[in-house]
PyMOL CGO cylinders between C-alpha atoms (Angstrom):
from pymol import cmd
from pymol.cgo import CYLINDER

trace = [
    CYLINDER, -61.52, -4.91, -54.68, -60.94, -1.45, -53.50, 0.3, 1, 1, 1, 1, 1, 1,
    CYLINDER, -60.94, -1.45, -53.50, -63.00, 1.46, -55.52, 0.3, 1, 1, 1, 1, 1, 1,
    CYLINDER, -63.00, 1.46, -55.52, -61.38, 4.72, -56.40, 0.3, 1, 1, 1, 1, 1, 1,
    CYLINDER, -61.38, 4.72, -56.40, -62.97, 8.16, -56.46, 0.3, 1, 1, 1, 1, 1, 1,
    CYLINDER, -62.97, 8.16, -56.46, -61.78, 10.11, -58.97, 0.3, 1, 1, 1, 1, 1, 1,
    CYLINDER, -61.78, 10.11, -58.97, -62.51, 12.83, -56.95, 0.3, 1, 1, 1, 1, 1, 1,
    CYLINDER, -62.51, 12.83, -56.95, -59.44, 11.54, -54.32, 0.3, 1, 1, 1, 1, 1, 1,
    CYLINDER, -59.44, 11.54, -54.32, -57.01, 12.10, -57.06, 0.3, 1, 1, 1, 1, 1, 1,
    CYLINDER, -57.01, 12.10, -57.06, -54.10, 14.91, -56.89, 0.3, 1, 1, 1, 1, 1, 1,
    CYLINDER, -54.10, 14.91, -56.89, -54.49, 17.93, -59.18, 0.3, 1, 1, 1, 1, 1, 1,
    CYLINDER, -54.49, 17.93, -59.18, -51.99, 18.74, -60.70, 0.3, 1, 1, 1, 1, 1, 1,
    CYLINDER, -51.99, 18.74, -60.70, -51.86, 14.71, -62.14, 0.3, 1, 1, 1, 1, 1, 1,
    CYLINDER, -51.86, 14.71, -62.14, -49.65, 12.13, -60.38, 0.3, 1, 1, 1, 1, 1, 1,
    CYLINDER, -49.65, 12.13, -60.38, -47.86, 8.78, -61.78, 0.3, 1, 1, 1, 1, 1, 1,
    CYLINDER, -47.86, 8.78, -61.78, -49.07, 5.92, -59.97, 0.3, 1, 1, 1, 1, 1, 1,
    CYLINDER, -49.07, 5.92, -59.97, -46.07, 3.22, -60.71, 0.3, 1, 1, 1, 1, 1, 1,
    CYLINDER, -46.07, 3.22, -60.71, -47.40, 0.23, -58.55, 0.3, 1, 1, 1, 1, 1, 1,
    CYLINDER, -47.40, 0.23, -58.55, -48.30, -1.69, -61.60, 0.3, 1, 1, 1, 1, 1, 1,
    CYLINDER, -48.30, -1.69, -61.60, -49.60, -4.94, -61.24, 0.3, 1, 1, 1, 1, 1, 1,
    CYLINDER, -49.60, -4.94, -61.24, -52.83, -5.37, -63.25, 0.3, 1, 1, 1, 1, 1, 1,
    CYLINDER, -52.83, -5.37, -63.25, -52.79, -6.56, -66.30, 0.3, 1, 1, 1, 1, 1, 1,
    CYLINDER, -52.79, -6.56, -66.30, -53.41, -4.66, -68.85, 0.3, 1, 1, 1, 1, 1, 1,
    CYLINDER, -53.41, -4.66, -68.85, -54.88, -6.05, -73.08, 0.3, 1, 1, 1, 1, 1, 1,
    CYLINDER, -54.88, -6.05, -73.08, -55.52, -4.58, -75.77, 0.3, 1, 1, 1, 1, 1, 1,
    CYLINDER, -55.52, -4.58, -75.77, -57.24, -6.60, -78.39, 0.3, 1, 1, 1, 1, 1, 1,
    CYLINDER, -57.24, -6.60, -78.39, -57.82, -5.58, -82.06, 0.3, 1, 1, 1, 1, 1, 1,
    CYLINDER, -57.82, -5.58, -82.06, -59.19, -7.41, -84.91, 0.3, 1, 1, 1, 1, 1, 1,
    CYLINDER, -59.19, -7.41, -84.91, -59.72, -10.37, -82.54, 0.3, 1, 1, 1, 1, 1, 1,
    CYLINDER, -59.72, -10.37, -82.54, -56.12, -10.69, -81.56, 0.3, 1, 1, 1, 1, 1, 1,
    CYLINDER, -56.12, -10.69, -81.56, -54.15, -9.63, -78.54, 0.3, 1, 1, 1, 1, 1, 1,
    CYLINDER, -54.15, -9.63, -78.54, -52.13, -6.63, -79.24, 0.3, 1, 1, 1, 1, 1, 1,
    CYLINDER, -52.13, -6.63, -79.24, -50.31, -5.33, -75.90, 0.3, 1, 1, 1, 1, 1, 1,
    CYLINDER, -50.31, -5.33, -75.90, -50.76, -6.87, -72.88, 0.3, 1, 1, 1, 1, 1, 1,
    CYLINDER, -50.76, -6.87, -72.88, -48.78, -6.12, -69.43, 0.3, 1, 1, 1, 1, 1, 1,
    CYLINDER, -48.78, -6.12, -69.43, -48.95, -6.09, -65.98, 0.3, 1, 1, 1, 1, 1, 1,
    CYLINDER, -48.95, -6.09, -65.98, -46.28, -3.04, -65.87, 0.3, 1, 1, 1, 1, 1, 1,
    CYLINDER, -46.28, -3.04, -65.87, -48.43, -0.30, -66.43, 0.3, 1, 1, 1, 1, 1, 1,
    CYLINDER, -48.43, -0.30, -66.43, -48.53, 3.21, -64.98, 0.3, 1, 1, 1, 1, 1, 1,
    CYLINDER, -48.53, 3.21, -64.98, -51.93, 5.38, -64.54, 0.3, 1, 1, 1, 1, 1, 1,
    CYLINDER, -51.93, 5.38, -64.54, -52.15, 9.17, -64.38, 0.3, 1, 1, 1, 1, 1, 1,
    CYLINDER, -52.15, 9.17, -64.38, -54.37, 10.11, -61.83, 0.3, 1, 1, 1, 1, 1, 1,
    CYLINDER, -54.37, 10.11, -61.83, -55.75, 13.73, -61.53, 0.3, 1, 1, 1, 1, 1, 1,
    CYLINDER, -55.75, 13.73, -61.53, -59.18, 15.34, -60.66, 0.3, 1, 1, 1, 1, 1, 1,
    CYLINDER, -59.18, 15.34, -60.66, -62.05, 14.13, -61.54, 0.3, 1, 1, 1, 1, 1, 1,
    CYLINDER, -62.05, 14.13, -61.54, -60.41, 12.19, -64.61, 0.3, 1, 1, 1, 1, 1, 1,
    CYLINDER, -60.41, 12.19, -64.61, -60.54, 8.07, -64.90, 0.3, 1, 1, 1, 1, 1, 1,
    CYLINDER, -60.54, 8.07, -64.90, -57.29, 7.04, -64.96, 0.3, 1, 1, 1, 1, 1, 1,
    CYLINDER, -57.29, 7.04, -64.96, -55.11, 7.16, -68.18, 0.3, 1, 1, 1, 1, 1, 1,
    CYLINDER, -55.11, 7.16, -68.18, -53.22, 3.80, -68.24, 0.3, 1, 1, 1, 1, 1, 1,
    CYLINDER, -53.22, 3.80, -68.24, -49.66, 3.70, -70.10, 0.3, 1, 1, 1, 1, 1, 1,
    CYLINDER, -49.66, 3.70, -70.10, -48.30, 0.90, -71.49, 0.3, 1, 1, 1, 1, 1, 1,
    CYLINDER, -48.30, 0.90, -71.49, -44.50, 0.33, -72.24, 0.3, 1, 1, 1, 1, 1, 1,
    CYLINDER, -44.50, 0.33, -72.24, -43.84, 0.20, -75.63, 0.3, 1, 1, 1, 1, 1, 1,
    CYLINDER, -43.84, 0.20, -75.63, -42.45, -3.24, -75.66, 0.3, 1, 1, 1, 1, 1, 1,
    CYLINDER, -42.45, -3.24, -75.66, -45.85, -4.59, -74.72, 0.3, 1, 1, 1, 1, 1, 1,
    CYLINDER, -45.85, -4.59, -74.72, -47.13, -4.63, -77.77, 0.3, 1, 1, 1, 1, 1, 1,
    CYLINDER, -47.13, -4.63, -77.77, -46.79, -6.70, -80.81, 0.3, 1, 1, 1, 1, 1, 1,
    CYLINDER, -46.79, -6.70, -80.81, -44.25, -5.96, -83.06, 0.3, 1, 1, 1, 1, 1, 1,
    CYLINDER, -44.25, -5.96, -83.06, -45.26, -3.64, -85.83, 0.3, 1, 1, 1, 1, 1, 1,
    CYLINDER, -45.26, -3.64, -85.83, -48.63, -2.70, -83.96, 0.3, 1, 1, 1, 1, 1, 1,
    CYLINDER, -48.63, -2.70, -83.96, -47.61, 0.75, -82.93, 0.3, 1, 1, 1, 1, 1, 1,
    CYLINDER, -47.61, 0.75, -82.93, -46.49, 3.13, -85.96, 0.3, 1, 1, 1, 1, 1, 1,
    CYLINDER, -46.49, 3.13, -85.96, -45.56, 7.24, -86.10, 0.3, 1, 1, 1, 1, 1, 1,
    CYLINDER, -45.56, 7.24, -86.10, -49.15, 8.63, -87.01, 0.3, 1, 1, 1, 1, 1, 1,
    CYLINDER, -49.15, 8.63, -87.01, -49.42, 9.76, -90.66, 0.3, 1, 1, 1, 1, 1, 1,
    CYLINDER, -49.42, 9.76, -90.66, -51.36, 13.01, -89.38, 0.3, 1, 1, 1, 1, 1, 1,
    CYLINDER, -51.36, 13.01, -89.38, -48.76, 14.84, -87.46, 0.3, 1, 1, 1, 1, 1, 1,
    CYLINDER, -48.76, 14.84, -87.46, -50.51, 17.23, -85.40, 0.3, 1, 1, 1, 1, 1, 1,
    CYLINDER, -50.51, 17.23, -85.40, -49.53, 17.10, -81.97, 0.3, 1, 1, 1, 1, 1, 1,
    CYLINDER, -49.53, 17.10, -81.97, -50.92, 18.89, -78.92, 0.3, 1, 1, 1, 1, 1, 1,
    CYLINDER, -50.92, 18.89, -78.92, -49.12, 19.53, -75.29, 0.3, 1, 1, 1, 1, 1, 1,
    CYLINDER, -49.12, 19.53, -75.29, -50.26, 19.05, -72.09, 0.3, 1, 1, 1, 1, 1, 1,
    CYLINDER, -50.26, 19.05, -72.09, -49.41, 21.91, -69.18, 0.3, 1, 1, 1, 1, 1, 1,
    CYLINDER, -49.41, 21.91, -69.18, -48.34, 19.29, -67.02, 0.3, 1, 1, 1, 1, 1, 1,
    CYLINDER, -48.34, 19.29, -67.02, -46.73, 16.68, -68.79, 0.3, 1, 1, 1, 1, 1, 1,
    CYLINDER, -46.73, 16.68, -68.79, -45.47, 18.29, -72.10, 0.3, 1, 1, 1, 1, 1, 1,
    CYLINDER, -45.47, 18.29, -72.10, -45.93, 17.69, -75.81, 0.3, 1, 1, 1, 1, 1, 1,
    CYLINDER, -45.93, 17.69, -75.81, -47.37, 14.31, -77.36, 0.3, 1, 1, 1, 1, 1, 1,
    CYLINDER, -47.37, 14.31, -77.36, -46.61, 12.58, -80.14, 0.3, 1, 1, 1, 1, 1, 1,
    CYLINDER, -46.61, 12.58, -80.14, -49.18, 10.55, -81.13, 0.3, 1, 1, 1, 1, 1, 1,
    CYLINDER, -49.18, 10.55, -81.13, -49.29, 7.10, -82.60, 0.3, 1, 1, 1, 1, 1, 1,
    CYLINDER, -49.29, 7.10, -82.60, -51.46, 4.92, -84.79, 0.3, 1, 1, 1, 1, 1, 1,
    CYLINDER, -51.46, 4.92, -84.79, -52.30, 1.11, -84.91, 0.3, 1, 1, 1, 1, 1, 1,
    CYLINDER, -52.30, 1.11, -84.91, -51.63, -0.94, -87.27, 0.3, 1, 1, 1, 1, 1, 1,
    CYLINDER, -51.63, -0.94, -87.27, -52.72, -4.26, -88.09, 0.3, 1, 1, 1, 1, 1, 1,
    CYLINDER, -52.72, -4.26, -88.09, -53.88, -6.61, -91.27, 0.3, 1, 1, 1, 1, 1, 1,
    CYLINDER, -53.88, -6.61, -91.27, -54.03, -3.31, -92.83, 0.3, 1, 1, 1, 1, 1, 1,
    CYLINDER, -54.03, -3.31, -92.83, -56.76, -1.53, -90.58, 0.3, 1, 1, 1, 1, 1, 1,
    CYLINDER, -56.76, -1.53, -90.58, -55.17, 1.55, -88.66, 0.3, 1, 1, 1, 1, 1, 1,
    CYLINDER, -55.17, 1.55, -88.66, -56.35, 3.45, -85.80, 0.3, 1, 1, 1, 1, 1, 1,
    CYLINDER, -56.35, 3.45, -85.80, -55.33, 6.58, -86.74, 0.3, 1, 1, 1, 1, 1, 1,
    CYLINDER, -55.33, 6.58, -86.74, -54.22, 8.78, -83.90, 0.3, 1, 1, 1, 1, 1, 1,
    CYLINDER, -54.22, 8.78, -83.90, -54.79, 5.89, -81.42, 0.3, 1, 1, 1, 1, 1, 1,
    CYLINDER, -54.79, 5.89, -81.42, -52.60, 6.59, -78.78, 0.3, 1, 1, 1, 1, 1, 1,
    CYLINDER, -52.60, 6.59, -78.78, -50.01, 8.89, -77.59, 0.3, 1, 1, 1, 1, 1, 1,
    CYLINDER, -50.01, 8.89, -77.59, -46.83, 8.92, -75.83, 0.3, 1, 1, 1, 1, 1, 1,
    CYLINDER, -46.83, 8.92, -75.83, -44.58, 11.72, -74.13, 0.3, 1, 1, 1, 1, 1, 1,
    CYLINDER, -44.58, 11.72, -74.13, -41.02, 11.12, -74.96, 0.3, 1, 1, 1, 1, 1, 1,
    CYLINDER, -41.02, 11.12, -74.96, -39.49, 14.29, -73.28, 0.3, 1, 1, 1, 1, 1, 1,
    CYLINDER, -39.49, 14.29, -73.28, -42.18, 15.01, -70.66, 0.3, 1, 1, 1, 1, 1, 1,
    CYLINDER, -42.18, 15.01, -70.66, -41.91, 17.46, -68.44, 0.3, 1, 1, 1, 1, 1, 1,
    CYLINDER, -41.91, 17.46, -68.44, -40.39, 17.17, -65.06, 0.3, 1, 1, 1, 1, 1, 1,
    CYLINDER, -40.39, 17.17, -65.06, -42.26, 14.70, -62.39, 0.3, 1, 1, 1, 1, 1, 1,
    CYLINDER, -42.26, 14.70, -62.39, -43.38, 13.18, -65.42, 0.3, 1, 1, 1, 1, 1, 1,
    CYLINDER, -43.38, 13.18, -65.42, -40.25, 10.92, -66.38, 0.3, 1, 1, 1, 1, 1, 1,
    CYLINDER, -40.25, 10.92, -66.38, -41.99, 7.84, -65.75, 0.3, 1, 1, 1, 1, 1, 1,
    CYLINDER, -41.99, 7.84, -65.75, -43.96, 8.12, -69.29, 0.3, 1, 1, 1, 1, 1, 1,
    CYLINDER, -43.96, 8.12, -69.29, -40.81, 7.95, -71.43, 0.3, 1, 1, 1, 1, 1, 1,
    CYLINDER, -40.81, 7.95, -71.43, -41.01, 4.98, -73.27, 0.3, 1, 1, 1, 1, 1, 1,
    CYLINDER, -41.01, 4.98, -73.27, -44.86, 4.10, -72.59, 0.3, 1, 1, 1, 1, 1, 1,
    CYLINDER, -44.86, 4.10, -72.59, -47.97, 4.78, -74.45, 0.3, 1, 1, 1, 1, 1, 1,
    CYLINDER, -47.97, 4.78, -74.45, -51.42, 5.86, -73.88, 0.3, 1, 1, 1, 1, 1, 1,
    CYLINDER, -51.42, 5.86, -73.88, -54.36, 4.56, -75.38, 0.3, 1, 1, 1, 1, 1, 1,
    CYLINDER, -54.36, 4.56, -75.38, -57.71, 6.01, -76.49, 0.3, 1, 1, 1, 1, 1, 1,
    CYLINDER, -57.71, 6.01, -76.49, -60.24, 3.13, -75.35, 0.3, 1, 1, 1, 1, 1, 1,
    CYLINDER, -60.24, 3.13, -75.35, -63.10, 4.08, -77.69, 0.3, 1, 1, 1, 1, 1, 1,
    CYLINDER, -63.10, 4.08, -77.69, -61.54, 3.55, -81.02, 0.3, 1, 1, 1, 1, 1, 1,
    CYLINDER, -61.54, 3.55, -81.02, -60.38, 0.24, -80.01, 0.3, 1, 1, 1, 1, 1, 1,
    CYLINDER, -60.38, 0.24, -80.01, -63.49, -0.73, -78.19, 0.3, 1, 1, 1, 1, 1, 1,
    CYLINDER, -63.49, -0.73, -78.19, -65.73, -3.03, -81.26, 0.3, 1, 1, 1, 1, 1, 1,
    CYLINDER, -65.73, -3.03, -81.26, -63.28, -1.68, -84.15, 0.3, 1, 1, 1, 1, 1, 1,
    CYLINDER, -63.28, -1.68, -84.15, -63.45, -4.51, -86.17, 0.3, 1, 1, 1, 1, 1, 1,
    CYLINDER, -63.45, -4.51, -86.17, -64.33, -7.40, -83.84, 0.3, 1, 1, 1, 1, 1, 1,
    CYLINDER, -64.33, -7.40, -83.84, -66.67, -7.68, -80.83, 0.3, 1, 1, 1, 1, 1, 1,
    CYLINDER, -66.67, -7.68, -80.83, -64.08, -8.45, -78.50, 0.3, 1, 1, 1, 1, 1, 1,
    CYLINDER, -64.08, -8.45, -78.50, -62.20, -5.33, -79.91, 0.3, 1, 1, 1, 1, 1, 1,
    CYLINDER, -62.20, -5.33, -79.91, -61.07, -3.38, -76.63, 0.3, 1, 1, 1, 1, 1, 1,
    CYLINDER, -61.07, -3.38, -76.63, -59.17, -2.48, -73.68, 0.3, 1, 1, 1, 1, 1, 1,
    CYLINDER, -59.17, -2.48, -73.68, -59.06, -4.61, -70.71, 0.3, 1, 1, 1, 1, 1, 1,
    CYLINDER, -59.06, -4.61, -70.71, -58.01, -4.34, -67.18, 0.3, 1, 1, 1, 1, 1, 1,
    CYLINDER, -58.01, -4.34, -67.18, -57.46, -7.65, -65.00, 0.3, 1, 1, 1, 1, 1, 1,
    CYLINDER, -57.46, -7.65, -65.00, -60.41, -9.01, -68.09, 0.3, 1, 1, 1, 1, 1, 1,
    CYLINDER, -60.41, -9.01, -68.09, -62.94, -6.16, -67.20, 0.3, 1, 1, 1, 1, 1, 1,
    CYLINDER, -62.94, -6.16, -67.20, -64.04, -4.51, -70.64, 0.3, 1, 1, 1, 1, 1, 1,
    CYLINDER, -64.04, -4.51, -70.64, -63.13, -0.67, -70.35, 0.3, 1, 1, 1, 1, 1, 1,
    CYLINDER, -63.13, -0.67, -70.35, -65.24, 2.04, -71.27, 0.3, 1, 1, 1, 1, 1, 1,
    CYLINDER, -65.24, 2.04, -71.27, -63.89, 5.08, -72.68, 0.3, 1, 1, 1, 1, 1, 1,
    CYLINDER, -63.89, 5.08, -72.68, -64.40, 8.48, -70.88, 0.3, 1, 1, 1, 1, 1, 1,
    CYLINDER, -64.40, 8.48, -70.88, -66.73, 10.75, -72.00, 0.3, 1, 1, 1, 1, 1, 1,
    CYLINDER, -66.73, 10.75, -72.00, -66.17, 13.31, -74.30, 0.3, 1, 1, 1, 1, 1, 1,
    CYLINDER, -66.17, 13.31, -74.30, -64.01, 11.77, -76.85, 0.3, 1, 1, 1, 1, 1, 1,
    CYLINDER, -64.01, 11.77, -76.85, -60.67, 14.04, -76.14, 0.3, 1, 1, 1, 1, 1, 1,
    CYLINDER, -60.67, 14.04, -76.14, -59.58, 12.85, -72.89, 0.3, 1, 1, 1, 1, 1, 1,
    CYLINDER, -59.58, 12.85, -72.89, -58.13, 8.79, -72.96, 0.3, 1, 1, 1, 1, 1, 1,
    CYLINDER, -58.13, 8.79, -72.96, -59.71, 8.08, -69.32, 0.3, 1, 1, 1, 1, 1, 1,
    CYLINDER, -59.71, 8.08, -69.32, -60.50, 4.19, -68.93, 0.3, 1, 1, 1, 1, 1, 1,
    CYLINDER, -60.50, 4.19, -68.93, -63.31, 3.71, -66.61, 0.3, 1, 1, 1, 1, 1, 1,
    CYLINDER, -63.31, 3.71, -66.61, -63.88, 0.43, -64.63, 0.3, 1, 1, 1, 1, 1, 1,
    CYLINDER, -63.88, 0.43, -64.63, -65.80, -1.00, -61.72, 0.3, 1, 1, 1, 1, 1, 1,
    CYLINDER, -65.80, -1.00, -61.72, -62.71, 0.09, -59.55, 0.3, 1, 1, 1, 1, 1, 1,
    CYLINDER, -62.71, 0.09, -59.55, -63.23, 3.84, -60.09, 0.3, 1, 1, 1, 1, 1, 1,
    CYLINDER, -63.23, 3.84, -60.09, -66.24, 6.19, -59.54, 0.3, 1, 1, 1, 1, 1, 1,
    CYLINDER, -66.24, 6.19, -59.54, -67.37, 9.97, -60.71, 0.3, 1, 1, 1, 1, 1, 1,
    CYLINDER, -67.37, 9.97, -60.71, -68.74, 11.78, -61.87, 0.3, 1, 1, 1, 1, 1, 1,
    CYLINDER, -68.74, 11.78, -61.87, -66.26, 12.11, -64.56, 0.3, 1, 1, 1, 1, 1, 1,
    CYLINDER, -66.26, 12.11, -64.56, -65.05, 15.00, -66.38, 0.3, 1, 1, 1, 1, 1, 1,
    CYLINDER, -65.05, 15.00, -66.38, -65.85, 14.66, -70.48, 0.3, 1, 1, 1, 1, 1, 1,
    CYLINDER, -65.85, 14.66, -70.48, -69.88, 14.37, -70.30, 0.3, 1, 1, 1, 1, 1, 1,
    CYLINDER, -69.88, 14.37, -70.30, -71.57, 17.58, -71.64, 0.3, 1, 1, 1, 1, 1, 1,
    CYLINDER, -71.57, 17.58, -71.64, -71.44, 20.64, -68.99, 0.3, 1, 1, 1, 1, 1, 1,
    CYLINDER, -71.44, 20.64, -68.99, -68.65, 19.57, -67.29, 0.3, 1, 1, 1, 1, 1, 1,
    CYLINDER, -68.65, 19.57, -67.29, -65.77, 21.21, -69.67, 0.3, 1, 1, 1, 1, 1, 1,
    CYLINDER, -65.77, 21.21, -69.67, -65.51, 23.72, -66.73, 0.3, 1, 1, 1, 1, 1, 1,
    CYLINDER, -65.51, 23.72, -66.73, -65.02, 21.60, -63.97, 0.3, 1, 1, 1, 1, 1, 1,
]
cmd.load_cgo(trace, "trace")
C-alpha cells in the first residue's frame, strides 16, 4: 500500500480519475452507495474528498436538501447540496455535488461528495464511509468533507489553529 502526504498534493485542487477502490457508504445498517468509480480532489494539506457518481447509490437515497443554502468554492464553483434519505432518517445537508463546476473541474458533474462524520455511527455502529473496507474518519473541523485513511498522512488542515494554513 502506498501512503500519501497530503502535503504532495497540487494547490490549486486536482481530479484524480484513476478510480479503482471501492468506495461504501452504509446507513442504518444497510449499504447505500458503493463503487469502485470514484474520483478524489486532492489539494494542500486537505485528505482527499472522494466523489461518488450518482448512480451508485440506492435509489431514493440521495434527495434535493430541504435547507437550500448553498456555498461556492473559488476553484470548483457553486454546490448544491444534498440530503440522505432513508426509513425516514435524513442527513440533512449530507453531501454535495457541483453540477456546473468550473473549468478543470468537469469531472464532478454528475458525482457527489460526502461528509464522513454525519454518516459515521448515525443510527447503527457500522454507520460510515468505507474505502477498500477501511472505516473513514472525517477531517477535522466539521466544514471541510476530507476522508482520512491509513493511505494518507498530515497534518491536516480543519484541527484548531490551522484555519490559516
Amino acid at each position: 500500500m502506498t501512503v500519501e502526504s497530503v502535503w504532495d498534493y497540487p494547490r490549486p485542487p486536482a481530479v484524480d480519475t484513476r478510480g479503482g477502490e471501492r468506495v461504501q457508504v452504509v446507513l442504518g445498517g444497510r449499504e447505500v452507495a458503493s463503487t469502485d468509480r470514484a474520483l478524489r480532489v486532492l489539494e494542500t494539506s486537505h485528505p482527499p474528498t472522494y466523489y461518488l457518481p450518482r448512480d451508485a447509490f440506492a435509489p431514493g437515497v440521495l434527495r434535493p436538501a430541504e435547507q437550500g443554502r448553498r456555498t461556492v468554492c473559488e476553484f470548483k464553483g457553486a454546490a448544491d447540496y444534498w440530503d440522505l434519505v432513508l426509513d425516514g432518517l435524513r442527513l440533512a445537508r449530507a453531501g454535495w455535488s457541483y453540477d456546473r463546476p468550473l473549468p478543470g473541474f468537469e469531472q464532478l458533474r454528475g458525482h457527489v461528495a460526502l461528509m464522513p462524520g454525519l454518516l459515521d455511527g448515525a443510527t447503527e455502529a457500522d454507520d460510515g464511509c468505507f474505502v477498500d473496507g477501511e472505516r473513514v474518519v472525517a477531517q477535522e473541523g466539521g466544514f471541510y468533507g476530507g476522508w482520512v485513511t491509513s493511505r494518507v498522512t498530515g497534518p491536516f488542515k480543519g484541527a484548531p489553529g490551522t484555519l490559516l494554513w
